[in-house]
LODRENDO-177167 format. One record per residue (C-alpha): z negated, x, y negated; residue in one letter. Coordinates in Angstrom, 1 decimal. Each point is the difference from the previous one (the first is absolute). Layout:
N
+--------+--------+--------+----+
:      Z :      X :      Y : aa :
+--------+--------+--------+----+
:      Z :      X :      Y :  a :
...
+--------+--------+--------+----+
REM end
This chain:
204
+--------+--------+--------+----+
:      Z :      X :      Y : aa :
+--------+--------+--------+----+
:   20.6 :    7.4 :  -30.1 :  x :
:   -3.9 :    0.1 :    0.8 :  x :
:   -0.9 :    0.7 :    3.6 :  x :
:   -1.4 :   -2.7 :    2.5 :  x :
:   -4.0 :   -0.2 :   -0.5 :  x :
:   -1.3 :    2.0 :    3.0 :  x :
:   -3.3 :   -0.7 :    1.6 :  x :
:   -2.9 :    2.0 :   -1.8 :  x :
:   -2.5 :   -0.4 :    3.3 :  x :
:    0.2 :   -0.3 :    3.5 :  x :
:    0.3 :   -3.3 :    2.3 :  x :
:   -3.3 :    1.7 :    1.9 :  x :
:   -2.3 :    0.5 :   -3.4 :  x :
:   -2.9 :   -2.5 :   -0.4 :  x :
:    1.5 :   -1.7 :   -3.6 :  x :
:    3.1 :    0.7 :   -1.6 :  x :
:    1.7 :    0.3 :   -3.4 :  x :
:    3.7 :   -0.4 :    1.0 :  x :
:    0.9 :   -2.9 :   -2.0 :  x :
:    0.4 :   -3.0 :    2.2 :  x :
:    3.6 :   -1.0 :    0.2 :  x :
:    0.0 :   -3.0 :    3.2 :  x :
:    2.7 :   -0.5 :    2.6 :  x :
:    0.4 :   -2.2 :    2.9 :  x :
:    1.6 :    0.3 :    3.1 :  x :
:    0.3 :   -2.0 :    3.6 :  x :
:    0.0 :    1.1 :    3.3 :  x :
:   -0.2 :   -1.9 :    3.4 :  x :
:   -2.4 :    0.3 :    3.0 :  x :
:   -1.3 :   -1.9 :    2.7 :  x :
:    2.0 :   -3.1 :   -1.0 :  x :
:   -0.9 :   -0.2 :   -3.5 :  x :
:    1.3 :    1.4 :   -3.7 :  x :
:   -2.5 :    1.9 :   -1.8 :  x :
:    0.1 :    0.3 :   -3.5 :  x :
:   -1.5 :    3.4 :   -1.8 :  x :
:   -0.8 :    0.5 :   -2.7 :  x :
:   -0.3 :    3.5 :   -1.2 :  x :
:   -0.9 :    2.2 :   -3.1 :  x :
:    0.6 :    3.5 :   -1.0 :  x :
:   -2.8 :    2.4 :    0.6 :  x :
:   -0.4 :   -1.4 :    3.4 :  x :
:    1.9 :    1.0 :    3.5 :  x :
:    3.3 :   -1.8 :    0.8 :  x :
:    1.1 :   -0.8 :   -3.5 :  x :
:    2.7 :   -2.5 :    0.1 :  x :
:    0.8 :    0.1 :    3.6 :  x :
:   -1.4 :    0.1 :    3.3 :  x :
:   -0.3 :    3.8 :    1.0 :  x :
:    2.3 :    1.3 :    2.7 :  x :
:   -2.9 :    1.0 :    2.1 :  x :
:   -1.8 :   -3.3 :   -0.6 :  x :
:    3.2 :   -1.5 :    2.0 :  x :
:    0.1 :    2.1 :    2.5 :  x :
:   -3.5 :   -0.7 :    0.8 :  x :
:    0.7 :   -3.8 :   -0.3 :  x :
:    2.9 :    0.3 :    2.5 :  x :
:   -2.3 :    2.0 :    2.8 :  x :
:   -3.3 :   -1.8 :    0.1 :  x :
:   -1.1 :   -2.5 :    2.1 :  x :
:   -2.1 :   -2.9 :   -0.5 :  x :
:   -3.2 :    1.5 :   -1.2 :  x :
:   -3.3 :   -1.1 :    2.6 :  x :
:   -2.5 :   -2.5 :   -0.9 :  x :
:   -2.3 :    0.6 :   -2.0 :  x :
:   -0.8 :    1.6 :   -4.0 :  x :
:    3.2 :    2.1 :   -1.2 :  x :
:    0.0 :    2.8 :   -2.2 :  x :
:    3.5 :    0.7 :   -2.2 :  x :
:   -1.6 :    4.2 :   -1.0 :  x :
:    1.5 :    0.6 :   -3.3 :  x :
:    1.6 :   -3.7 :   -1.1 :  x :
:    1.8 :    0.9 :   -3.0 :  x :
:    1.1 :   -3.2 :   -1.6 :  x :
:   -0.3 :   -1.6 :    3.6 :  x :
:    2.9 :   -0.4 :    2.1 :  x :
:   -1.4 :    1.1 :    3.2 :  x :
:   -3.2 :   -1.7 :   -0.6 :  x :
:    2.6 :   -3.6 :   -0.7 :  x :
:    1.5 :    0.9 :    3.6 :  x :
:   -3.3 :    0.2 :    2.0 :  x :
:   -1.3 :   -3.0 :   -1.9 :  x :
:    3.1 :   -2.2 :    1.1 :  x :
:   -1.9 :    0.7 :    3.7 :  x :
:   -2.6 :   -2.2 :   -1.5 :  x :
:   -2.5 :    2.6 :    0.7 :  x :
:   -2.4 :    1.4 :   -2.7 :  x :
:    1.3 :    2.9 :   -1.8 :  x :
:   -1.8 :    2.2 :   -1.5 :  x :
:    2.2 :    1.9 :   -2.6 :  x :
:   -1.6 :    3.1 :   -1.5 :  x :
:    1.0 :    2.6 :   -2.9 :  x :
:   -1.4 :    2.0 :   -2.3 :  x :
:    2.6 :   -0.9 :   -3.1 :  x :
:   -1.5 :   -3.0 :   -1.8 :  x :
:    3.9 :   -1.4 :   -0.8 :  x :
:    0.5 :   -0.2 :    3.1 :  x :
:   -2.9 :   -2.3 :    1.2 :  x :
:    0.8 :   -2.4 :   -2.9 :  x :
:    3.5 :   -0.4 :    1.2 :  x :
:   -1.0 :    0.1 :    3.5 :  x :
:   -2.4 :   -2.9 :   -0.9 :  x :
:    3.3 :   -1.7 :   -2.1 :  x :
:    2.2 :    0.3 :    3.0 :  x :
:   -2.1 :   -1.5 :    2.4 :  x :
:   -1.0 :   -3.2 :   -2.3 :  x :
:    3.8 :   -0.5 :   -0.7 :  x :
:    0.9 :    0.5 :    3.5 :  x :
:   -2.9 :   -2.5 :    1.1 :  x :
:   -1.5 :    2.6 :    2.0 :  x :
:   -3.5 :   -0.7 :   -0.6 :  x :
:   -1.0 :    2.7 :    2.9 :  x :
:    0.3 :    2.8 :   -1.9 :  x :
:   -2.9 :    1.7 :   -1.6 :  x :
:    1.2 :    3.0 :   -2.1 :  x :
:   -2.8 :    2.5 :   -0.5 :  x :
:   -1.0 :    3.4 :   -1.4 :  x :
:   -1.3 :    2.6 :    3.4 :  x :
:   -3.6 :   -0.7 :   -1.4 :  x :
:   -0.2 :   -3.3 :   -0.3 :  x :
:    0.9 :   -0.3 :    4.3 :  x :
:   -3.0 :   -0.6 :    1.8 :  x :
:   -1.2 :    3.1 :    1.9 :  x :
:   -0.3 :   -2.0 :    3.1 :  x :
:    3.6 :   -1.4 :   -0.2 :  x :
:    2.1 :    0.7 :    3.0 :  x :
:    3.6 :   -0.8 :    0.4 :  x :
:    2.5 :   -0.9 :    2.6 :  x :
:    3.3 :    1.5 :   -1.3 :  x :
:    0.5 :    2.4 :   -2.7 :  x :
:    3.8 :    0.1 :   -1.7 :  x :
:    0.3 :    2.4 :   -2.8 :  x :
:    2.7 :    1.8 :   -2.0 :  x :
:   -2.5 :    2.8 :   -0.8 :  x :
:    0.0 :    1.9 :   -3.6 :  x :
:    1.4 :    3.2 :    1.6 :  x :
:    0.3 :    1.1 :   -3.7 :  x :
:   -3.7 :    0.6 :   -0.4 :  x :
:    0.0 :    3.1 :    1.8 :  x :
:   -1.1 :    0.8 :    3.7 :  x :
:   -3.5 :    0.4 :   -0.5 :  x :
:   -0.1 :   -3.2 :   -2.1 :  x :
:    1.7 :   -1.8 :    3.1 :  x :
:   -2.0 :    1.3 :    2.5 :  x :
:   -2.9 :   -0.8 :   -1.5 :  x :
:    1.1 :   -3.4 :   -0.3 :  x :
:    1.0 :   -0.5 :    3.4 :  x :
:   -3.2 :    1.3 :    1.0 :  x :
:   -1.9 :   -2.6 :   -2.0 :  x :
:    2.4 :   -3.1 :    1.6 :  x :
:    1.3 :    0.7 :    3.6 :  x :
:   -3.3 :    0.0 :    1.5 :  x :
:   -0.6 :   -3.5 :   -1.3 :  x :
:    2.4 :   -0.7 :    2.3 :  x :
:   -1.5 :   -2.9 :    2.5 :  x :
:   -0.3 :    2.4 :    4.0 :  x :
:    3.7 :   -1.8 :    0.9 :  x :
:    1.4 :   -0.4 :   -3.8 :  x :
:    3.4 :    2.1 :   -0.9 :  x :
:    1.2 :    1.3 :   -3.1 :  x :
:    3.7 :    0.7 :   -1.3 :  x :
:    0.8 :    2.1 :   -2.3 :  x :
:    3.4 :    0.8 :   -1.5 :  x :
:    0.5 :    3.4 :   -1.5 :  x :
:    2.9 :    2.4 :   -1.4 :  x :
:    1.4 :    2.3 :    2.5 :  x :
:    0.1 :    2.6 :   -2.7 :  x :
:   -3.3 :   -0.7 :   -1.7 :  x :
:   -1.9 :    0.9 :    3.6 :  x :
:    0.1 :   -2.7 :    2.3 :  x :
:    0.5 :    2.3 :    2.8 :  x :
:   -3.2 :    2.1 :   -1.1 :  x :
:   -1.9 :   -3.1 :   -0.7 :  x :
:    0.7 :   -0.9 :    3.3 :  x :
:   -1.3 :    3.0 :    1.4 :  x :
:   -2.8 :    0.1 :   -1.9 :  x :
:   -1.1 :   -3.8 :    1.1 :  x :
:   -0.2 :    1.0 :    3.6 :  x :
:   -2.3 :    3.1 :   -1.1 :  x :
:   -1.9 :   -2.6 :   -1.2 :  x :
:   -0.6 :   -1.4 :    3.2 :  x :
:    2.6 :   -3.3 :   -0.1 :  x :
:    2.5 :   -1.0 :    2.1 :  x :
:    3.4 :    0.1 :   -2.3 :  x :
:    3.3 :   -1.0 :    1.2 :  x :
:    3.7 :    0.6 :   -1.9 :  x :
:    1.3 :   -4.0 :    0.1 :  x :
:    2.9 :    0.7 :   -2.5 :  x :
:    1.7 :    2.6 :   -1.6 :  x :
:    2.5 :   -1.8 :   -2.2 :  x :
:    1.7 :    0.7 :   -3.7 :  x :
:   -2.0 :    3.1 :   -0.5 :  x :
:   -3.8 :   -1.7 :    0.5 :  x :
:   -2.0 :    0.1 :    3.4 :  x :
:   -2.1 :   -3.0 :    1.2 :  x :
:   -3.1 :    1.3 :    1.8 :  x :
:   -2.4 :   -2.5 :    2.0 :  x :
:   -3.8 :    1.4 :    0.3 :  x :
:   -2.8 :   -1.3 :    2.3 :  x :
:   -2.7 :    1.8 :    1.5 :  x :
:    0.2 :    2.3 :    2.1 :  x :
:   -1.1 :   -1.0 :    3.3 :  x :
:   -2.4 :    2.1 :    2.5 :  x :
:    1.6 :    1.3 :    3.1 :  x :
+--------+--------+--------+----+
REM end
């Protein structure tokens, strides 16, 4: 018996080779079913990630105002903030996963969602709310550098929530954010992930 085809690339790389191999799946938020469709090569094959959820079940209402899903993957988080009808700004690096993050929306009737590369966001764009499963997988520098280039884009009241693995750093991440000068605050520790909310820090 062969072995299952394994992906050759990862979900964060620019292009991929893994040959495409679609699946769909459904999942409901804010009143509404989304439908997903997904492709190998890109994060949360087949499913919605467990962390993903978590997230989903701990955020609130994101604020008025321009959205920015950090690291869409095929788009489910970027789906959720666009049911707010707020615009969503839904950016990765993996070429896949804009395509189907452009798919999902159209099928969904989400018309709201503009999935993007980093460099084709204008400099001067600001948002409200950041939600974000980051790529933890690309290494710390990788993420912190990242972070760096997207938290302070946050608008001077705006909030960002991240979900992360306990046991791939969230408590070091954590740490690290406030060396950085934010305000971070634990919301959820549930199923092995942590939700963190990050605003600015405030003087006095």
């Amino acid at each position: 018996m062969s072995k299952p085809d394994k992906p050759t690339d990862h979900y964060f790389s620019a292009t991929t080779e893994t040959p495409s191999k679609p699946k769909t799946f459904t999942f409901q938020f804010n009143g509404r079913n989304l439908e997903v469709l997904t492709d190998r090569g890109v994060f949360s094959y087949g499913a919605l990630d467990k962390g993903t959820k978590v997230l989903l079940e701990h955020v609130p209402s994101p604020a008025d105002g321009p959205v920015l899903d950090l690291g869409c993957g095929a788009g489910a988080i970027a789906l959720a903030l666009a049911t707010h009808g707020t615009t969503v700004f839904a950016v990765d690096t993996n070429l896949r996963a804009l395509e189907l993050t452009k798919q999902n929306a159209m099928n969904n009737g989400l018309g709201n969602v503009k999935a993007l590369s980093p460099n084709e966001v204008p400099d001067d764009q600001r948002f409200a709310t950041i939600w974000s499963n980051p790529p933890i997988r690309i290494g710390k520098e990788a993420l912190h550098d990242m972070l760096n280039q997207w938290l302070p884009r946050l608008l001077p009241e705006g909030e960002a929530w991240l979900v992360v693995q306990k046991n791939l750093g969230a408590d070091s991440l954590h740490t690290w954010l406030q060396t950085m000068g934010y305000s971070v605050e634990r919301v959820a520790s549930r199923k092995g992930f942590r939700v963190l909310r990050i605003t600015h820090a405030r003087a006095g």
